[in-house]
C-alpha positions in Angstrom: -56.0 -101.1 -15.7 -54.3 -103.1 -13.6 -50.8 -103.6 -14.4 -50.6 -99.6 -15.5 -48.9 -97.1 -12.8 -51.8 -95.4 -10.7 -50.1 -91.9 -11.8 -50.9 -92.9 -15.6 -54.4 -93.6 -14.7 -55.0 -90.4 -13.1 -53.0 -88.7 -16.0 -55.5 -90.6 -18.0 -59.1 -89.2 -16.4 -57.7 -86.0 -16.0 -56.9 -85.5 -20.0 -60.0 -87.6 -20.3 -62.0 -85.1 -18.3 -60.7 -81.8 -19.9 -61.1 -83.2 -23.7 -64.9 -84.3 -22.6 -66.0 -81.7 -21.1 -63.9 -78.6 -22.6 -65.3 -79.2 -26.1 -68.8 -79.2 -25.0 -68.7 -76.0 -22.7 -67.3 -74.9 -26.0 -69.8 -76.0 -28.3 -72.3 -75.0 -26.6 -71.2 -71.2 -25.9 -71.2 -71.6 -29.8 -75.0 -70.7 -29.4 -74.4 -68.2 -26.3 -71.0 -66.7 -26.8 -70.7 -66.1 -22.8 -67.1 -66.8 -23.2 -66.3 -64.9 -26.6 -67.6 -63.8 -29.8 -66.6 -67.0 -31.4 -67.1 -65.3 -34.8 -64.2 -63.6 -34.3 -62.3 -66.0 -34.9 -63.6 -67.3 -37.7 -61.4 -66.7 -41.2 -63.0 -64.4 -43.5 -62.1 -67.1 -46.4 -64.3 -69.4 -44.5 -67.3 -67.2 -44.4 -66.7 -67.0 -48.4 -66.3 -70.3 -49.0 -69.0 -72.1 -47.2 -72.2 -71.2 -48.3 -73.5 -70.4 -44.8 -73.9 -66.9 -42.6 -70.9 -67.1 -39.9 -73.6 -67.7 -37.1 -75.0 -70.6 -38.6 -71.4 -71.8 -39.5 -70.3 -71.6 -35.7 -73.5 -73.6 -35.0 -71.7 -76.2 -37.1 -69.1 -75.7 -35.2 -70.2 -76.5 -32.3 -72.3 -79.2 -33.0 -69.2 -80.6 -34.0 -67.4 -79.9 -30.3 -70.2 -81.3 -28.7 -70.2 -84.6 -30.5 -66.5 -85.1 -30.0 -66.7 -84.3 -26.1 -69.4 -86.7 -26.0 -67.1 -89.5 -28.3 -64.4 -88.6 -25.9 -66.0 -89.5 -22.9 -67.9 -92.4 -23.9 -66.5 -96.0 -24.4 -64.9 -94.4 -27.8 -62.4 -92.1 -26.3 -59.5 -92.8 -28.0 -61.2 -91.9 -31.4 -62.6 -89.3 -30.0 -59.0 -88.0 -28.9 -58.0 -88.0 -32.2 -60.6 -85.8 -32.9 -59.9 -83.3 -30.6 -56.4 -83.3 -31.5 -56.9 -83.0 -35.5 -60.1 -80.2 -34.5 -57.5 -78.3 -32.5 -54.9 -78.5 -35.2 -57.5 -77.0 -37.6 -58.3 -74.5 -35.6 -54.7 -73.5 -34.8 -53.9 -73.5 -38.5 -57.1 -70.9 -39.4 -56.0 -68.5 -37.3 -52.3 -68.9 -38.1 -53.5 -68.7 -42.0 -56.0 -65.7 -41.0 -52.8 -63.5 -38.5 -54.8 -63.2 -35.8 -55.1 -64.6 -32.6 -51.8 -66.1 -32.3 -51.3 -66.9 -28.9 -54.5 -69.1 -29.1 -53.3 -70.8 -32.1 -49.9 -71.9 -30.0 -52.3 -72.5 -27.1 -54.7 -74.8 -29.1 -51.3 -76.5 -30.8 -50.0 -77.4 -27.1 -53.9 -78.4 -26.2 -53.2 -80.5 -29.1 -50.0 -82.4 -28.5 -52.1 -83.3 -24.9 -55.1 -84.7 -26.7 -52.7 -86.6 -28.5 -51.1 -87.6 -25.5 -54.8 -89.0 -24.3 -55.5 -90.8 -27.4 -51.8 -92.7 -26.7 -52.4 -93.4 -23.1 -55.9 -95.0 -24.1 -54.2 -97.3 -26.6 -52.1 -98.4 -23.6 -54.8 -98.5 -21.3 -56.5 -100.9 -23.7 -53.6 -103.0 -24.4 -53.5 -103.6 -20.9 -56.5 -104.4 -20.3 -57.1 -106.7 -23.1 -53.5 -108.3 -22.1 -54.7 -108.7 -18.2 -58.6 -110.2 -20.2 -56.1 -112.8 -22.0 -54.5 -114.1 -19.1 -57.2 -114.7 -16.8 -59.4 -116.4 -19.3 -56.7 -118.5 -21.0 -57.2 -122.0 -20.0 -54.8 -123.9 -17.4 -52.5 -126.3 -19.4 -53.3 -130.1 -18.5 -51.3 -131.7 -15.5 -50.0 -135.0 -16.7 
């Protein structure tokens, strides 16, 4: 990334970091629930619609996490981003439909906006790249 500002690359890994790794502490706990009882937060309309217990549904869950912190930070990471950010959105809505948990759902909506914000910079990160690829293997117009 050579023709981005340094401070947009280090914007970059940091967002890059968080949305890898934050997803898959996450999923995981979905097994352990060191960090919360993640059922909690699950919407009883869920747990009536989908034909599975609430544990085995937050298994789902966080198989789903893990896979997306794992897109996130492999050579995918702008699709993974997008992931995060429509997972968080999801999440946010459920417990702004369920009346609970508010301030987590306005937390995971700002968590959001920055995933967002990681998929974009990655778009510019590749159009950079790809733009800096161009010009160095673009052949040298003929001297006459």
């Amino acid at each position: 990334m050579q023709n981005t500002d340094n401070r947009l690359n280090t914007t970059w890994w940091a967002l890059r970091v968080l949305f890898g790794f934050v997803p898959i502490a996450a999923g995981l706990d979905k097994f352990f629930n060191l960090l919360t009882n993640w059922e909690a937060y699950l919407n009883p309309v869920a747990t009536r619609i989908v034909p599975v217990s609430p544990v085995t549904f937050m298994h789902i869950v966080g198989v789903i996490e893990i896979i997306a912190g794992i897109v996130v930070l492999s050579h995918f990471t702008k699709v993974g981003a997008y992931v995060v950010t429509a997972w968080l959105v999801a999440i946010a809505l459920n417990l702004l439909i369920m009346g609970k948990f508010l301030d987590v759902a306005v937390r995971d909506l700002g968590l959001a906006v920055a995933a967002f914000s990681l998929a974009q910079l990655t778009a510019v990160r590749e159009e950079s790249t790809s733009t800096v690829r161009m010009r160095t293997t673009q052949p040298l117009p003929a001297r006459s």
